[in-house]
C-alpha positions in Angstrom: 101.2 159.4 107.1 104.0 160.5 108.9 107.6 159.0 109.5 109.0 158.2 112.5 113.0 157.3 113.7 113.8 154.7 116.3 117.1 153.4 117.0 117.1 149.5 118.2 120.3 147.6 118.8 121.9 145.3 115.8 120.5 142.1 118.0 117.3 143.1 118.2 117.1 144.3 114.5 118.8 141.0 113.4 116.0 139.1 115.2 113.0 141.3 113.7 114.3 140.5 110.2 114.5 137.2 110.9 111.1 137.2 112.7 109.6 138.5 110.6 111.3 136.8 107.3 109.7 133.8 109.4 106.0 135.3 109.6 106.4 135.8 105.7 106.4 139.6 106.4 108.9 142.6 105.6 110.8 144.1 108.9 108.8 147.2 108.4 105.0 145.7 108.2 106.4 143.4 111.4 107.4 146.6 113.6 103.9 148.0 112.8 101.8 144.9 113.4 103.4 144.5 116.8 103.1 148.4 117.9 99.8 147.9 116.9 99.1 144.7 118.9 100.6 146.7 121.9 98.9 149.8 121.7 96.1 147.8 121.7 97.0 145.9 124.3 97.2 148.8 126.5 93.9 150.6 125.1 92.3 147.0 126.4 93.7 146.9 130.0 92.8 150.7 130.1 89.6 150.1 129.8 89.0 147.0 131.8 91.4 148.6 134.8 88.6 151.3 134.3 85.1 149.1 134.4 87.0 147.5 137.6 86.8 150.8 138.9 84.1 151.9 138.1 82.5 148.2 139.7 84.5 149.1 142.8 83.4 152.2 142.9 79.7 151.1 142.9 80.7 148.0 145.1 81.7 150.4 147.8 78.5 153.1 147.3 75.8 150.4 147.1 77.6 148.0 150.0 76.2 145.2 148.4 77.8 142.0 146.6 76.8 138.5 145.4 79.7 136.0 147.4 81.7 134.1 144.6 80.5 130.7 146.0 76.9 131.4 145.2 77.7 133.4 142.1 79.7 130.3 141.1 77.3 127.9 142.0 74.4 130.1 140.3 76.2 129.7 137.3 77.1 126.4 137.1 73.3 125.8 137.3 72.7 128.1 134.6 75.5 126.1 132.2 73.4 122.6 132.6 70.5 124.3 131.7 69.2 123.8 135.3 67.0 126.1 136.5 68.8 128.8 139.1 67.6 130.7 141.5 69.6 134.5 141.9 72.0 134.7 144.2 70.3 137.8 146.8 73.1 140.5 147.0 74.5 141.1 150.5 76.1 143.6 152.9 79.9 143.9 151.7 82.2 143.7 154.8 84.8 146.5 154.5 
């Protein structure tokens, strides 16, 4: 494990002690949970910015799309347990 410097202001440190005093946690295990949660954070909107593309991408080379109002409807249906019938997919309008 490795040890790493940061420098924060007085404020800012005052409030993680007391944050974390709160959350029944040292300043130390507090600073790590929450880089943690952000790298995270950022690993998760990574990868959905990238299935996005990757739909767009396949959007665009197909040219085909289901409308939101029968995707919508089609899965209302399907919630009540009614039976639905598959939105067809049409021609995308660029």
């Amino acid at each position: 494990m490795s040890t790493t410097t940061i420098r924060i202001e007085d404020d800012l440190k005052a409030r993680v002690a007391a944050a974390a005093q709160r959350a029944g946690k040292t300043a130390h295990a507090f600073i790590l949970e929450a880089i943690s949660q952000t790298v995270e954070q950022v690993e998760l909107d990574n990868a959905f910015n990238a299935t996005a593309d990757q739909r767009w991408a396949k959007l665009q080379a197909s040219g085909k799309t289901v409308p939101w109002d029968d995707a919508k409807a089609y899965l209302a249906e399907r919630a009540r347990g009614e039976p639905a019938r598959k939105p067809a997919a049409r021609k995308f309008a660029k």
